[in-house]
N, C-alpha and C positions, 0 to 999 in steps of 0.2 A: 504494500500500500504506500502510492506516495504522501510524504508530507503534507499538509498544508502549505499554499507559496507566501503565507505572510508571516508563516512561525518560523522560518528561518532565520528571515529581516529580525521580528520582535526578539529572537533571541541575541541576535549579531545587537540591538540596538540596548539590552540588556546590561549584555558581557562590556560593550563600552562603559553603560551606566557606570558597571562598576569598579571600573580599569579607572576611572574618572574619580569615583568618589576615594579610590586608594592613592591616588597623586597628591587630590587636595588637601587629605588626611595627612601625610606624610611634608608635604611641602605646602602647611599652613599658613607659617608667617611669612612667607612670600606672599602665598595668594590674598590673604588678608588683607596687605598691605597696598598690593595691588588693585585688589578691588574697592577699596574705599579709597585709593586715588583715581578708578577709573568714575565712580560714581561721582564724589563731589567736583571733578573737571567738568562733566555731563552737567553736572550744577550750574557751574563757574561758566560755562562756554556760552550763552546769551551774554553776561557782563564782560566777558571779555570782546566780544562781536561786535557789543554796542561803542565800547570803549576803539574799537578799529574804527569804528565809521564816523568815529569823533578822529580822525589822522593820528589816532596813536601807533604806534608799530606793536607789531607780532611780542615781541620783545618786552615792552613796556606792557601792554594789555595783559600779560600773562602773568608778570611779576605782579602789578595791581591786586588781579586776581587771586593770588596768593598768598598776598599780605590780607587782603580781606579775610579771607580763613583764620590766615593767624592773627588777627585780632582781635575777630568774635570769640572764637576760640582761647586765646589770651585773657578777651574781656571776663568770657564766664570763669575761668578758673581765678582771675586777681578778687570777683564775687567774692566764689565760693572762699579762698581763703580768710576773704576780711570778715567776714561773716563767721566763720568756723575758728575764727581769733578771738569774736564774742564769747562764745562757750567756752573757749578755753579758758578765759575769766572766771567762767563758773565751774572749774571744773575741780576743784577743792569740796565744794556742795555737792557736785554729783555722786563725786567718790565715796564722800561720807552716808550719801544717801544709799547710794550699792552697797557699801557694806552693812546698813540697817538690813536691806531686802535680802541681802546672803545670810545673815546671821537668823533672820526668818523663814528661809528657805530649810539652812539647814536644822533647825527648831523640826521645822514640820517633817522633815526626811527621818530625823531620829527620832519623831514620835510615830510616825505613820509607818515606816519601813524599817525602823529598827538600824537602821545605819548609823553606826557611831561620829559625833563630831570631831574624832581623831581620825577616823578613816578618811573622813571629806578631807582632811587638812593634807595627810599625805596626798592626794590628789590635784588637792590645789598646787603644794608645792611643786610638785611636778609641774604642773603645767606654769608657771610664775620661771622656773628653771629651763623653763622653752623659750620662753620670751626674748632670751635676746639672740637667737637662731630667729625667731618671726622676725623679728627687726631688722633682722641683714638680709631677711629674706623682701620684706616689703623696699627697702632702700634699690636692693638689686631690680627687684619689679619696676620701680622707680625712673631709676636706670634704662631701662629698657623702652621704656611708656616714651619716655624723651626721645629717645633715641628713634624709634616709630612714628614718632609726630613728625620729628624731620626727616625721614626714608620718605610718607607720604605726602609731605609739600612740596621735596623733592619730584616725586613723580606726577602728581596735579600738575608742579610746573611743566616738566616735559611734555606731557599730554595736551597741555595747552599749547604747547608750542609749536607741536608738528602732528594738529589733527586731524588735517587736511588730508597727511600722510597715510594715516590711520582708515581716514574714509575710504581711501582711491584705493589702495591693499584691497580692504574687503569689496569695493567693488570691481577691481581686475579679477576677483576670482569666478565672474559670473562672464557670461556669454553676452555679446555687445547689445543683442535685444535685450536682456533682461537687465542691463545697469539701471535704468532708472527706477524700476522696483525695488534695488538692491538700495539705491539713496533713500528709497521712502520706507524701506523697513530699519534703517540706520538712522534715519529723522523718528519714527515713534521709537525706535528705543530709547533715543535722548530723551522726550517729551514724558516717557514714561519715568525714567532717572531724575528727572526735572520735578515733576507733578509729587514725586513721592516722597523725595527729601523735602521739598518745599512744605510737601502736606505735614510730613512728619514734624517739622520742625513747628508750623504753626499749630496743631497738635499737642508740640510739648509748652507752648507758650500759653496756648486756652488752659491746660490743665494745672499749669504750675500757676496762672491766676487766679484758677476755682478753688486749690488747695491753699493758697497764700489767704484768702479769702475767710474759707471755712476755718483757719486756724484763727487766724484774726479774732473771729466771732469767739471762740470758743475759749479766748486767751490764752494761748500758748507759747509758751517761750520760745525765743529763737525761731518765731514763726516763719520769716525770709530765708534762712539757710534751709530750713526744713521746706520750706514749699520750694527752693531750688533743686534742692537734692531731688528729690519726688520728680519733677518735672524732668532733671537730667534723665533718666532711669527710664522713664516714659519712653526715651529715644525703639525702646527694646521693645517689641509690637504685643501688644495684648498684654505678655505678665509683668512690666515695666513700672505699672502703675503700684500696683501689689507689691512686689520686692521693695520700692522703694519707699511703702509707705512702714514699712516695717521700721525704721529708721524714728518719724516720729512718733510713732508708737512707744518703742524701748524708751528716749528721750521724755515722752508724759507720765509712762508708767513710773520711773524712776524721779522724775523730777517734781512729775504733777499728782494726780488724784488718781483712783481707780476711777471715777465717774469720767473724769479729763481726759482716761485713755479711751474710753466707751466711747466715746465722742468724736476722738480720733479714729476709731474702726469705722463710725458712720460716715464718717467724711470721706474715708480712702475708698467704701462702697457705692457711697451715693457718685462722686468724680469718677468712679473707673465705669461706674454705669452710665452715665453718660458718655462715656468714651466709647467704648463698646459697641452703644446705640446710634450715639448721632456724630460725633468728632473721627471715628474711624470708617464709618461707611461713606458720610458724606464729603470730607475732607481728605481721606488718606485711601481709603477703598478701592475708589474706584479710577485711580492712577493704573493698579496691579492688576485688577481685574481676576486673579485669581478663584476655584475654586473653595469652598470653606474646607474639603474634605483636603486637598493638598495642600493649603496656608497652611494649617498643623503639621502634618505631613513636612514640608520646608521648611520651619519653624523647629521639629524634632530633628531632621538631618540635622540642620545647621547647628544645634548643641553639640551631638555625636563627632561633629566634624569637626568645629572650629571651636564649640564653648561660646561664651554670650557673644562675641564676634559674626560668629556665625547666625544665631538669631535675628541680630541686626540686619545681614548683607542675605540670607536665602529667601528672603520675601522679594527681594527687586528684581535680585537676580533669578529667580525665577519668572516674574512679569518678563524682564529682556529674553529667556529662553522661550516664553512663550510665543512671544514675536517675531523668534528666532524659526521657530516648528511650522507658524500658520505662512512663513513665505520661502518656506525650503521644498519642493517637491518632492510629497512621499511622506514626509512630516506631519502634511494639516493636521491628521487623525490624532495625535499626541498634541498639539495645540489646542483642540478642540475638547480635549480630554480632562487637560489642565485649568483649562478655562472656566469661570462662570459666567452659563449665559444664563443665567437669569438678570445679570446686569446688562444685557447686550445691548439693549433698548434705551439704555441710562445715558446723559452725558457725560463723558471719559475727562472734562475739564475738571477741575479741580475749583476754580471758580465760578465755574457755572451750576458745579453741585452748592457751593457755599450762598450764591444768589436765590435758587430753589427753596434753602430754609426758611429765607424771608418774602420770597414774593406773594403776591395775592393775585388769585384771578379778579378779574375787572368783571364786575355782575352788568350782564346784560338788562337794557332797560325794557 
């Protein structure tokens, strides 16, 4: 009995899959790094365009560009530290407050479970005796973090510099009838890179207002570092909001009331449910177009592969592959697969979904 003629392909297209995902596993912080300077260039490359058609040179438009990143980027981190220089003022109180809630902790371990407060202490010690191994371990991380932020403006800059290059490559690889398909699948992948960091980033600005917000109300200390944090975290699609509300939680538990942290759970739920609801579908969504059952799916690779890196960068990069399937022949069927059409019908702007929220129909007279 012959084969099927498409189980051959699906297997040959498989065995890539995973030829592929053992490359990017192994040579991650290459790809990483690469990829979040292909994305934010993708970003960058209307400011840079506009800035050409103002007579700036190739040269000057891309360093701009560049420094723009590292500023905003600059800007947030000189934030977060002056802010996180607050609390360390307070952090004489905190400590004395931690060791109330350990001393209560272990109260309740060695009534509830019979665990001696001698036992806990060898335990602590230990761990107090790791501590300065974490420290060289966090400085070295440190190290590294720097070190990546300039490999990636580094190559942002390149990629600005010779995009052109980059276009013409991928479309020399096509047949002289089909380049200009090849320019307009190469144009939505931009618009797609465009629409979603843009979406995301306004995204993390709506949320880190609602939380600045809700803490405000609620009086919580160091409510600006904490509603930045929150907001930076956000960057991470769907559990961003979550992980980082964990943050000012531990902070009111310790610092504030049990009531105060209660307050703080509602707030990290009511904000992530509006995120969910209305700031991800209509803002961030519908750039990717992805389906919900592979958003997870990409989402799950990209921990396995890269760690939160990866959560970040398989959501777009996925939308670019999909882009990639629906104009390759022989592909659509996996473009189609990936996709949700239940958005098909939607507009794919990203401001024209934001406009939607507020418009009104005009009532017929």
């Amino acid at each position: 009995m012959l084969p099927h003629p498409g189980l051959a392909r699906l297997n040959k297209i498989l065995l890539f899959a995973i030829l592929v995902s053992i490359v990017l596993y192994f040579g991650r912080e290459f790809f990483k790094l690469i990829s979040f300077a292909g994305l934010l260039s993708m970003l960058m490359t209307p400011v840079s365009n506009r800035l050409e058609n103002l007579r700036f040179s190739r040269l000057f438009s891309s360093l701009i560009s560049v420094l723009i990143i590292a500023i905003v980027f600059s800007g947030v981190l000189l934030l977060l530290a002056a802010q996180i220089g607050n609390i360390g003022k307070e952090l004489p109180v905190i400590l004395l407050r931690f060791e109330e809630i350990k001393t209560e902790i272990q109260s309740w371990i060695n009534d509830s479970l019979g665990v001696t407060t001698e036992q806990l202490r060898v335990h602590t010690s230990d761990a107090f005796n790791n501590a300065g191994s974490f420290l060289t371990g966090m400085i070295k991380s440190t190290v590294n973090f720097i070190g990546s932020v300039f490999l990636v403006l580094v190559f942002i800059f390149l990629f600005l510099m010779q995009r052109n290059k980059y276009e013409d490559f991928v479309v020399m690889l096509y047949k002289e009838e089909k380049r200009n398909e090849a320019r307009e699948m190469i144009d939505k992948i931009s618009r797609v890179a465009q629409q979603y960091l843009t979406g995301r980033l306004i995204a993390a600005l709506i949320m880190g207002a609602l939380f600045l917000i809700g803490f405000l109300l609620i009086g919580l200390k160091n409510a600006v570092v904490l509603s930045l944090i929150v907001s930076i975290m956000t960057i991470i699609p769907y559990v961003g909001g979550l992980i980082g509300g964990l943050v000012p939680f531990f902070i009111s538990f310790i610092e504030g009331s049990f009531n105060q942290s209660l307050l703080v759970v509602v707030i990290i739920l009511i904000v992530n449910t509006i995120d969910h609801y209305v700031i991800e579908p209509y803002i961030v969504g519908g750039s990717v177009n992805i389906s919900p059952f592979f958003t997870i799916f990409a989402l799950i690779l990209g921990s396995v592969i890269w760690g939160i890196s990866g959560i970040i960068l398989f959501l777009p990069l996925s939308g670019i592959l999909k882009i990639v399937f629906e104009n390759v022949h022989g592909l659509q069927a996996y473009g189609y697969l990936i996709g949700d059409q239940r958005d098909s019908s939607e507009p794919k702007n990203m401001w024209s979904n934001i406009k939607r929220i507020f418009s009104r129909k005009r009532k017929i007279k």
